[in-house]
C-alpha positions as CSV (number, residue, x, y, z in Angstrom):
1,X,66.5,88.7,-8.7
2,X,65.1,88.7,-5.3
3,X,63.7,85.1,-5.5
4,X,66.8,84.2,-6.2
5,X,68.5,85.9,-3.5
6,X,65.7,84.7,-0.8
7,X,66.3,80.9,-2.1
8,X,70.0,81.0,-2.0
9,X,69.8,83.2,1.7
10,X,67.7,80.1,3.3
11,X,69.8,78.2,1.8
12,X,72.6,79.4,4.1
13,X,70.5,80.3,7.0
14,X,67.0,78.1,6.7
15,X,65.9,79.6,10.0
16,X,65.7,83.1,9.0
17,X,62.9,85.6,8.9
18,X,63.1,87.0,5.2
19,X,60.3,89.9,4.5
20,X,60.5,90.7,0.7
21,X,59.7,94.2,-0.1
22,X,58.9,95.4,-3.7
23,X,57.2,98.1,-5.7
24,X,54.9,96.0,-7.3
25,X,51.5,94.7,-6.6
26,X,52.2,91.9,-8.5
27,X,50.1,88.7,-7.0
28,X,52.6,86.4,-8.8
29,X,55.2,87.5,-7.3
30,X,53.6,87.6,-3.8
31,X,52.6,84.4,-4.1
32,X,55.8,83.0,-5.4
33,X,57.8,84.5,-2.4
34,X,55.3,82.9,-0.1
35,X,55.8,79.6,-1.7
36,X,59.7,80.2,-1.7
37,X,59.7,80.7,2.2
38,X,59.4,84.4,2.6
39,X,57.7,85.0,6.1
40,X,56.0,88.4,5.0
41,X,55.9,90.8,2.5
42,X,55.7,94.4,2.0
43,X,54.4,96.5,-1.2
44,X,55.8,100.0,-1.7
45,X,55.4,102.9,-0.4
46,X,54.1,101.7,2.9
47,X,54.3,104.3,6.1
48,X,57.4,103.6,8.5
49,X,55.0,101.8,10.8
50,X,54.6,99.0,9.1
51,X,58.0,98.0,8.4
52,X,59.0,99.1,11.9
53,X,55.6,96.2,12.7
54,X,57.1,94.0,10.8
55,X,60.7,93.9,12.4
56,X,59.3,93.7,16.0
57,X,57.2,91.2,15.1
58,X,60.3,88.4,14.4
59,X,63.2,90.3,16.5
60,X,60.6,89.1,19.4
61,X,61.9,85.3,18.2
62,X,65.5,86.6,17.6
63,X,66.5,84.3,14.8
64,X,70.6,84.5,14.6
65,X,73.1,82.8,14.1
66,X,72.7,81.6,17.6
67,X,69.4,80.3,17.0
68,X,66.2,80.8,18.5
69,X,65.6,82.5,21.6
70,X,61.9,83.3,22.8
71,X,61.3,84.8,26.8
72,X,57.5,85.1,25.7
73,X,54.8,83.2,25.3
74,X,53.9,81.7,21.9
75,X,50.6,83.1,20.6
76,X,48.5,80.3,19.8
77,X,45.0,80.3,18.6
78,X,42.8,78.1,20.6
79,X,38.8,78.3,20.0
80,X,38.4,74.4,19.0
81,X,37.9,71.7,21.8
82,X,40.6,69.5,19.7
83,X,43.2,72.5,20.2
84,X,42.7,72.8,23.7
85,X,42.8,69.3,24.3
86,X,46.3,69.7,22.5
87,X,47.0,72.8,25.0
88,X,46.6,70.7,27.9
89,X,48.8,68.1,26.8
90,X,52.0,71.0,26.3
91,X,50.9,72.5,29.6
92,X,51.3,68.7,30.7
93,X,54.7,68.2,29.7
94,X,55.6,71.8,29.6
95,X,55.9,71.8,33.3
96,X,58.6,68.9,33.0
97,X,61.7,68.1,31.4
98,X,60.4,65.4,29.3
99,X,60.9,64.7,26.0
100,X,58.1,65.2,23.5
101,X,57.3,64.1,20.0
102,X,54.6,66.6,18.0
103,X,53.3,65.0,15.1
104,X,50.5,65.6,12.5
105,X,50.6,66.9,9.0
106,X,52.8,69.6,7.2
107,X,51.9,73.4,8.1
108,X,49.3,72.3,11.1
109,X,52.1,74.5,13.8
110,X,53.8,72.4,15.0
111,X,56.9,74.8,15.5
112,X,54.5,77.1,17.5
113,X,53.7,74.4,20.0
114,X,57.2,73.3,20.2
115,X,57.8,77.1,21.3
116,X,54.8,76.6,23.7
117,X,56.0,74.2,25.5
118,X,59.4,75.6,25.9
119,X,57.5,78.9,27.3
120,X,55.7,76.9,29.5
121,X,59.0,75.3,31.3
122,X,61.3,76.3,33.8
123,X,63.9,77.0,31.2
124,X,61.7,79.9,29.6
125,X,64.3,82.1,30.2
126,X,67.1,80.1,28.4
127,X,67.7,79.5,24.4
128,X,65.5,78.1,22.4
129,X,67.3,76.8,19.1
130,X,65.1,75.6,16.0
131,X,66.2,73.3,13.6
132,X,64.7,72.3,10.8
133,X,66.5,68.6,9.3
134,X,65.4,68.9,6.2
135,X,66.2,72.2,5.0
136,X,69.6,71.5,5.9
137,X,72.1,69.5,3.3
138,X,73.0,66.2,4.9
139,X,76.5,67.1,4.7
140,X,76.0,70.1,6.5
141,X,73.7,68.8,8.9
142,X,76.3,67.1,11.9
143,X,78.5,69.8,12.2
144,X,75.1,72.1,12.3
145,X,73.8,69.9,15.7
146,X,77.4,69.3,17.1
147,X,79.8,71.8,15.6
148,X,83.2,71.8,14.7
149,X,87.0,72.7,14.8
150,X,89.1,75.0,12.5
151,X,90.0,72.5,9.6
152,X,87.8,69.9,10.4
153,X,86.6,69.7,6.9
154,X,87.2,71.9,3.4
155,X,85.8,75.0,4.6
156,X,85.7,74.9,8.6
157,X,87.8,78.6,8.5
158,X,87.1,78.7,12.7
159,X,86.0,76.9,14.8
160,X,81.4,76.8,15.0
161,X,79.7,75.8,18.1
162,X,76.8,73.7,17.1
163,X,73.1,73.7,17.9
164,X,73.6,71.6,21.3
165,X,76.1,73.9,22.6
166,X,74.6,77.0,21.9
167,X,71.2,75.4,23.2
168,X,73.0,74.5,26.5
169,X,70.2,74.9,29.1
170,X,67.1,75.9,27.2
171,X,64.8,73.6,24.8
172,X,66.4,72.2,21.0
173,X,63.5,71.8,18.6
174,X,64.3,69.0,15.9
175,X,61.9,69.8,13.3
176,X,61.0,67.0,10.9
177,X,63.3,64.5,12.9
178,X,62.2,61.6,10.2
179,X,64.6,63.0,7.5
180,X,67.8,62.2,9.9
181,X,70.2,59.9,8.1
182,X,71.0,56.7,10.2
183,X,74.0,57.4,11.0
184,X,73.7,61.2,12.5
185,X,70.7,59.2,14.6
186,X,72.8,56.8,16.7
187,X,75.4,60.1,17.1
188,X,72.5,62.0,18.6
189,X,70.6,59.4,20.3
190,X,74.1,59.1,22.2
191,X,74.3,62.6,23.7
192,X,70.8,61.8,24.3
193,X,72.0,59.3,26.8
194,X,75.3,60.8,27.6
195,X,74.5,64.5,27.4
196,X,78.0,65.5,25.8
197,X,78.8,66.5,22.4
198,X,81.8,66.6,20.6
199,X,82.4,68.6,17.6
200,X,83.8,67.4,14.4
201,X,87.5,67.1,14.7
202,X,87.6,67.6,18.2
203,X,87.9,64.4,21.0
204,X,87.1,67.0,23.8
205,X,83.4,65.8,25.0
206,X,81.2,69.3,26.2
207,X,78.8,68.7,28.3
208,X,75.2,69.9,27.5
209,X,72.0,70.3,29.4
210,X,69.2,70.3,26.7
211,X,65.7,69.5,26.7
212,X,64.4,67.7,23.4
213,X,61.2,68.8,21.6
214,X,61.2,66.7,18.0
215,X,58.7,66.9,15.7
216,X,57.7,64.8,12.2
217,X,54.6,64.9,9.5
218,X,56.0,61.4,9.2
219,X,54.9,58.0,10.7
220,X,57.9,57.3,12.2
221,X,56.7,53.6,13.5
222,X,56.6,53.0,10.0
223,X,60.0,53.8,9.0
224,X,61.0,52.0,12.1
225,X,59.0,49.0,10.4
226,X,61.0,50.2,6.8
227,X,64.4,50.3,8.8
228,X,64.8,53.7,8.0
229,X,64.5,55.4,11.3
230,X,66.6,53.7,14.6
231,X,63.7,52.2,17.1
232,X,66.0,52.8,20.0
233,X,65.5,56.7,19.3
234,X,61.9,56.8,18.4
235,X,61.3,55.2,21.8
236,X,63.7,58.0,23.5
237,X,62.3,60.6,21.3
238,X,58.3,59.7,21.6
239,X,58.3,59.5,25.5
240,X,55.8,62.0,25.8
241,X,53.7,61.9,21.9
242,X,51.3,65.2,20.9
243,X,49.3,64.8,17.8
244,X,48.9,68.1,16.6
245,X,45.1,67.7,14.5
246,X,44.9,69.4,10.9
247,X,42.7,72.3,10.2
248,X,39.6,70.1,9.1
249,X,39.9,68.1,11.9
250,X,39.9,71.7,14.3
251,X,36.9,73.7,12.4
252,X,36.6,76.5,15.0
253,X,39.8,77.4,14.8
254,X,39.3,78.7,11.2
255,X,37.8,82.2,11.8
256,X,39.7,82.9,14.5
257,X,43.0,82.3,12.6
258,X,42.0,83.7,9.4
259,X,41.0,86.9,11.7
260,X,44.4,86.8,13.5
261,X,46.1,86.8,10.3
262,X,44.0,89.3,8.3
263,X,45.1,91.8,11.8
264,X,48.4,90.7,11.1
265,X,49.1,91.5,7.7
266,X,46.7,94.0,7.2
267,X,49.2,96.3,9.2
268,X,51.8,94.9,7.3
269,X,50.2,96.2,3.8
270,X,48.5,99.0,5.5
271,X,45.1,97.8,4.8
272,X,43.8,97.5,8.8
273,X,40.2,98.4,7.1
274,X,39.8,95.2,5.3
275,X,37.1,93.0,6.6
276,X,35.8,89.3,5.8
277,X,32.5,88.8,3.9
278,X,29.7,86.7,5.5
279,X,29.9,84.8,2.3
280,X,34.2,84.8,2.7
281,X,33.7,83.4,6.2
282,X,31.5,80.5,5.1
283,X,34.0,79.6,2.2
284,X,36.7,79.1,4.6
285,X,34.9,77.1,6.6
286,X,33.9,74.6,4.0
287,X,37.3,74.2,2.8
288,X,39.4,71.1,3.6
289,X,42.5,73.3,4.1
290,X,45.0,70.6,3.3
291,X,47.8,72.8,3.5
292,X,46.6,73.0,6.7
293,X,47.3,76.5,8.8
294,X,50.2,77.4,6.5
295,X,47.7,77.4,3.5
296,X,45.6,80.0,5.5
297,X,47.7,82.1,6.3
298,X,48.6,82.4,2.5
299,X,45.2,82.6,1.6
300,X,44.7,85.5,3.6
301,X,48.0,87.1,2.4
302,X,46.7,86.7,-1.3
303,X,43.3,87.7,-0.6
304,X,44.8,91.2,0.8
305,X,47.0,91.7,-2.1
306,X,44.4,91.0,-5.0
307,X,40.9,93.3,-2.7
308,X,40.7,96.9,-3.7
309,X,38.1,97.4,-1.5
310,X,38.0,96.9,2.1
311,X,35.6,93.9,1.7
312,X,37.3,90.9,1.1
313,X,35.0,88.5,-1.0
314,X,35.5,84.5,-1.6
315,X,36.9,85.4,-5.3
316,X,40.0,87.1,-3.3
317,X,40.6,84.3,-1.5
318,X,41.2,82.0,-4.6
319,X,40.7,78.6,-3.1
320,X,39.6,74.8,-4.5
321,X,36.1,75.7,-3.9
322,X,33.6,72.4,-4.7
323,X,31.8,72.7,-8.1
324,X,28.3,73.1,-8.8
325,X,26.3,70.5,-10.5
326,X,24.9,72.8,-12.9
327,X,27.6,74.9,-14.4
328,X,30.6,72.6,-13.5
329,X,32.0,76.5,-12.5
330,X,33.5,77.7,-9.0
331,X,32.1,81.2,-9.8
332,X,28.9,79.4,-9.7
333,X,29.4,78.2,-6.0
334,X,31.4,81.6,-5.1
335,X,27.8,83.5,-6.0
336,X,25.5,81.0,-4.4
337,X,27.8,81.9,-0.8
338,X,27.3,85.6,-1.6
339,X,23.6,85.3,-2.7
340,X,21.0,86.8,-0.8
341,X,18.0,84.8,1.0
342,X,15.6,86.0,-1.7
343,X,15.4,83.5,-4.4
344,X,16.5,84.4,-7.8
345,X,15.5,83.3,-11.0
346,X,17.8,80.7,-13.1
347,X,18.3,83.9,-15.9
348,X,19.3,86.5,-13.2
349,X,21.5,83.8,-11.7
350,X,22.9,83.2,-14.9
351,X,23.4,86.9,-15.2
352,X,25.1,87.7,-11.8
353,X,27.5,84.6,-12.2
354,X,28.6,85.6,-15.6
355,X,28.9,89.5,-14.2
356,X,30.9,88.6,-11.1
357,X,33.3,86.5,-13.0
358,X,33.7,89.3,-15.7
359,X,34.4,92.1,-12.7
360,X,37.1,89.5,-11.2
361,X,38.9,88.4,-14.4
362,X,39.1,92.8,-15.6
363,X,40.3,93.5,-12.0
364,X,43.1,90.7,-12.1
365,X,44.3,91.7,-15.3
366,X,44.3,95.5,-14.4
367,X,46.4,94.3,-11.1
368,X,49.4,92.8,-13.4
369,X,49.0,95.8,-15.8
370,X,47.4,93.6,-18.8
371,X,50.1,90.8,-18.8
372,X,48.1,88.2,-19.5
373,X,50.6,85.6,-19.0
374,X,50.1,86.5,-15.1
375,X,47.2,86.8,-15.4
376,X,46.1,83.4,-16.6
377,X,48.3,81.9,-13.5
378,X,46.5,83.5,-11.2
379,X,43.2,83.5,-12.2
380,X,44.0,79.5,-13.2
381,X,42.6,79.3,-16.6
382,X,44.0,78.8,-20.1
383,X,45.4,81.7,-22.3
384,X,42.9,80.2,-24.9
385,X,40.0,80.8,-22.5
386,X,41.3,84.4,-21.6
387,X,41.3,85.5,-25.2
388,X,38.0,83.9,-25.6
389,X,36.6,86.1,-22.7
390,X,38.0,89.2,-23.2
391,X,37.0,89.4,-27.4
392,X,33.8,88.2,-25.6
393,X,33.9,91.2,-23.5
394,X,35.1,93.5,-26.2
395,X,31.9,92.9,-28.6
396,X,29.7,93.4,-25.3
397,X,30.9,96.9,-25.5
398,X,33.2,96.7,-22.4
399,X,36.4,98.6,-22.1
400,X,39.6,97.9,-20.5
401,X,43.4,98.0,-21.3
């Protein structure tokens, strides 16, 4: 099926924009292809615009078999002082050929900065070649950086330049450089030094002009301390360190992305109406985002799919909100964000919570056409407790499929 085909295509080419188109509006499946590594995804029918939106937005990075080449500047959002402390520093280094190490958590953007900093530098003009370390098999991974000759190993058909070579000139960006086996890290902390490659089964050396940007969610001092990581190339590596801060740590940021991103993929799924509530706003600012920007993004992807309306509510948005002392419920906290400044009484609280979580759990349901198997994933609840509902429902006199 096609989350099969998407898992076995990164597989083969990690780097790869993949947009999964279907004809259902199935959250489940939205979600799943998010978590998978799809980059967008489209619901049919859609206009020709928005898949003609969605192919300009990632030919603009060009991923190929060549790798990564960018001649524009990287959009970044930048409303937090933390950020544009972090700005400064690529602007910094940008202007050099230095060698920088961006660190910080997983799905904080640190390949956007990487692509920053290549804008920013006099080789804006040249490749720039991504490379993530730990989506590729560790087999695989040496030839990948270096290349190799016809017959070097059980099925090298022809001869592959690798990601130094086809760099040659512009930036290389190592992502998640702490997954490196030992032995590929004294290889490449030697072209480091030398600045020549040579491909597997091949004792020609090519020369190569590259400039380094690695990056790492890992402490790599500590793995230096663990022997896992070579100290000689953390020191070569980390001559020029960024920490990149996490959402939470970057609160004004929030809006802005989640605005960005609701632009973004509201094209995508034709729904350029669709809006944040005052009371959405407010949720996603109290969140601790540990997924970080990644997470957003996602949230906002989901909270697009499951809105009818053009008002996207904090029930849409489906995250870890805290619990309420009182009913031990996140519906509970979800109305106390959307309430009004005129004070309600505990019954007509009682009422609207109990209301507002019987509109959301009949609207998720009607979205996966009554499979309640979906529907308990999404809507994160027991089947027990959905059949308790809905016969709760049904003897209230409401009616639904």
């Amino acid at each position: 099926n096609g989350i099969e085909l998407l898992k076995e295509t990164l597989k083969i080419c990690p780097d790869m924009p993949v947009v999964v188109m279907t004809a259902y509006a199935d959250a489940k499946l939205a979600v799943e292809a998010l978590k998978s590594g799809a980059r967008d995804f489209l619901i049919k029918p859609f206009v020709p615009e928005q898949l003609v939106e969605v192919i300009a937005r990632y030919q603009k990075q060009e991923h190929s078999a060549g790798g990564v080449k960018s001649n524009t500047t990287a959009e970044i959002i930048a409303a937090d002082p933390a950020t544009l402390a972090v700005m400064a520093r690529c602007e910094r280094v940008g202007k050099t050929d230095t060698t920088a190490l961006l660190t910080g958590e997983s799905g904080v953007g640190k390949d956007v900065f990487a692509r920053r900093i290549h804008d920013l530098s006099k080789r804006a003009g040249k490749p720039y070649i991504a490379l993530n370390c730990a989506a590729i098999p560790e087999t695989l991974l040496e030839s990948t950086l270096f290349g190799h000759e016809k017959g070097a190993f059980t099925g090298a058909t022809k001869a592959q330049p690798g990601k130094f070579e086809v760099a040659n000139g512009g930036t290389l960006f190592l992502d998640e450089i702490g997954e490196m086996p030992l032995e590929l890290q004294a290889k490449l902390l030697r072209v480091l030094q030398d600045h020549v490659v040579e491909r597997l089964g091949s004792r020609e050396s090519v020369s190569c002009d590259v400039r380094i940007v690695a990056a790492t969610n890992q402490d790599l001092q500590a793995r230096v301390a663990e022997g896992k990581f070579r100290e000689d190339l953390y020191f070569r590596l980390a001559v020029f360190p960024i920490r990149i801060p996490s959402l939470k740590e970057r609160p004004q940021d929030i809006l802005p992305l989640a605005e960005a991103f609701l632009r973004r993929y509201g094209q995508t799924m034709g729904r350029t109406g669709a809006q944040l509530s005052p009371a959405t706003k407010e949720a996603l600012q109290i969140y601790q985002w540990p997924g970080n920007v990644r997470e957003l993004e996602n949230a906002i992807q989901r909270a697009l799919l499951l809105c009818d309306d053009e008002l996207i509510e904090p029930e849409h948005v489906e995250l870890d909100l805290p619990e309420t002392s009182k009913t031990g419920t996140k519906v509970a906290y979800i109305q106390q964000l959307s309430s009004t400044s005129v004070a309600a009484s505990p019954a007509e609280t009682s009422g609207d919570i109990t209301s507002l979580e019987r509109e959301h759990i009949l609207k998720v349901l009607a979205q996966v056409g009554g499979n309640r198997k979906q529907a308990v994933t999404i809507l994160g609840i027991s089947e027990r407790a959905l059949r308790y509902k809905l016969k709760a429902y049904r003897e209230a006199g409401f009616e639904f499929d």
